[in-house]
C-alpha positions, 0 to 999 in steps of 0.5 A: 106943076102945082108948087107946095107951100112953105111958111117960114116963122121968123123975126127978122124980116129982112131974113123972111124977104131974102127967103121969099125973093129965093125960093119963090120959082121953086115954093109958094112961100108964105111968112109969119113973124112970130109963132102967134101969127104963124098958127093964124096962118095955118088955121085959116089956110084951107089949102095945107102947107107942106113944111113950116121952117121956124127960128128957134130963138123968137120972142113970145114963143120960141121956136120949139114951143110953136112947133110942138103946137104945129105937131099937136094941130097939124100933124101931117106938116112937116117940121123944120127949123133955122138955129145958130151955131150956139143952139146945136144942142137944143136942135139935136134935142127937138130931133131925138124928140120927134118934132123937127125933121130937120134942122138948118144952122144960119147962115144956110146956104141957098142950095142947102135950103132948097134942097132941104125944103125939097127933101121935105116936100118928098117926105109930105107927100110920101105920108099924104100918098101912104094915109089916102092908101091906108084910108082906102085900104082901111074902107075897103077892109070894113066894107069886106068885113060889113058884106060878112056879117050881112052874108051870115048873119043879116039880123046882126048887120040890121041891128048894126044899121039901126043904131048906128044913127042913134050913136052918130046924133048922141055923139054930135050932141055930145061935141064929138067931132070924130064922129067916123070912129063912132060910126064905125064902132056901132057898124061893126060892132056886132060882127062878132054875132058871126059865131052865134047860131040863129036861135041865139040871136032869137033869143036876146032879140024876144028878151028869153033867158040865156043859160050856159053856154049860149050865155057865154058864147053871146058874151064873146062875140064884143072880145072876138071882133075887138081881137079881130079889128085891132090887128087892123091900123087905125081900128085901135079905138074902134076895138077897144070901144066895140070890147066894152059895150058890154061894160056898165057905167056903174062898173058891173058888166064885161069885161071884168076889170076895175074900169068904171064912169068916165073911165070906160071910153065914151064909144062904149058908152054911147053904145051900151046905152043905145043896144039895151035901147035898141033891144027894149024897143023891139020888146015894147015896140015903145020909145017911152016904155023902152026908156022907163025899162032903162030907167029901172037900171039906170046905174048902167048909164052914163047920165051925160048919154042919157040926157044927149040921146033924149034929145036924139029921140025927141029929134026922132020923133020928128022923123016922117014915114014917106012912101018912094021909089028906088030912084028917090031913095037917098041916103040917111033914109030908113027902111020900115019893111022888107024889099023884095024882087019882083021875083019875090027873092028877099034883097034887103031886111027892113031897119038897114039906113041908106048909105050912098053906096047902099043907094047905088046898089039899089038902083043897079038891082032894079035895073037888073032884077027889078024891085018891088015899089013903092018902098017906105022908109023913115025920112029924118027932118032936114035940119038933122041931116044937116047936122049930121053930115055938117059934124062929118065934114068938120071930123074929117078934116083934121 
């Protein structure tokens, strides 16, 4: 049976001994004896503890203070803490303000220690169990909800595929480190196209003049996929990015409310930037005549966004066309033409980036219908991928 961990702050360590020679059947336990020291610990732990127990009075930073920061950087820990009988109103405090599970008033009995620490060790892993289900819940909801779009209206999920590497590099350039909730805005954030009639779609993709009600009905669709995602858990950033694409930085745009600048989020932003940019390259067929249409406008723009995502478009440039097989497909590839069966049914439309998952079902169709080869796509230069995939790696482990 593998032992969870637990960390006991503490300046006294003769205290710290008598916790470790105690509890050492039961707990992988690990000592610091100042709350410096403790979050040194933590940060350079790969493998997450289970509970911190901390001592209220310390030198330095007391008890409360060291697990206010345990709360803020390490949120999923569960917090307990050891106080003297002349301390029981600051504990009962640090309870009603949701930083301590449990407190224990020296001297603690042995049982009670233990039986508290496993008390604690239940309720982390009931929260680790609950956010790997929420996590896989969650993909599975965006997975349903991408497969929609792609059944009614496929332009729309193109158009979502291709920007969605321009806002994840602008987003990395920019220091961003939860790229994910990025990602996911940029990918869902025409699934409020489902509504628009073909023509629509048409329309803004050639650059003609909306009028009335076509002209409204296109302004809903960010509004009808914020509606439907922030009913979702955790898709309350992403539904209020995807509300305010539409928003321009100088506060013109929609929605229409007092917010401007750096006031509207910076998912909306970054997305308000690369949608215009997306749609002037599919006018021009240009990066450089895309850029100066904007440029015609830049009051729309964050100028933070435009400097980063210049640096994304001379990264692009360096991206090669190559010519492969299905089973050299890999992800972050992009496909620059249609693919088609050999039975010449349309399987995928030109723009879409390789996921692992997209990679995969490739493969099975070939096996199963057979695809026409070769197939030729855009390969982004290495050292992008591994920034890429480096920033996803740092986002998800917080």
């Amino acid at each position: 049976m593998i032992l969870e961990k637990i960390l006991f702050v503490d300046d006294d360590t003769k205290i710290l001994d008598g916790f470790r020679r105690t509890l050492r059947k039961k707990f992988r336990v690990e000592t610091a004896v100042n709350g410096m020291q403790a979050l040194k610990i933590l940060n350079k732990d790969k493998n997450p503890y289970a509970v911190v127990v901390a001592d209220l009075k310390m030198p330095q930073m007391n008890g409360l203070e060291f697990l206010v920061r345990v709360k803020e950087l390490f949120p999923s820990i569960v917090r307990m803490m050891l106080t003297g009988h002349g301390d029981l109103d600051d504990a009962i405090q640090a309870i009603n303000s949701g930083e301590v599970f449990r407190f224990l008033v020296k001297p603690v009995k042995p049982k009670d220690l233990e039986q508290a620490l496993l008390d604690g060790v239940k309720y982390y892993r009931l929260q680790k169990t609950e956010k790997e289900l929420l996590e896989k819940t969650l993909k599975g909801v965006i997975d349903i909800l991408v497969d929609i779009l792609n059944m009614t209206n496929d332009e729309a999920l193109g158009r979502a595929s291709r920007i969605k590497r321009y806002v994840r590099d602008v987003a990395i350039t920019l220091g961003e480190i939860d790229i994910w909730k990025y990602e996911t805005a940029a990918l869902l954030s025409q699934i409020g196209c489902i509504i628009l009639p073909p023509e629509v779609i048409k329309k803004v993709r050639t650059g003609e003049r909306l009028e009335g009600e076509e002209y409204q009905l296109y302004m809903q669709h960010p509004f009808i996929a914020s509606d439907l995602l922030k009913k979702i858990p955790r898709m309350e950033e992403v539904a209020e990015i995807i509300a305010y694409q539409q928003k321009n930085y100088d506060g013109t745009g929609f929605p229409l409310d007092p917010l401007r600048g750096d006031k509207i989020p910076l998912g909306a932003r970054i997305l308000r930037f690369v949608l215009d940019f997306d749609l002037h390259i599919l006018r021009e067929k240009s990066k450089k005549k895309a850029l100066n249409k904007m440029l015609e406008h830049k009051s729309r723009y964050d100028p933070k966004v435009f400097k980063a995502f210049l640096e994304v478009v001379n990264l692009d440039d360096e991206y090669k066309v190559r010519v492969v097989t299905v089973e050299e497909v890999i992800p972050y590839m992009i496909f620059i033409e249609d693919i088609y069966s050999l039975n010449g049914m349309l399987l995928l439309k030109k723009g879409h980036e390789v996921t692992p998952a997209l990679a995969e079902k490739l493969r099975f169709l070939d096996k199963t219908y057979g695809i026409k080869q070769p197939l030729k796509v855009l390969v982004p230069p290495k050292f992008l991928i591994e920034k890429r995939t480096g920033a996803l790696t740092k986002g998800s482990s917080g």
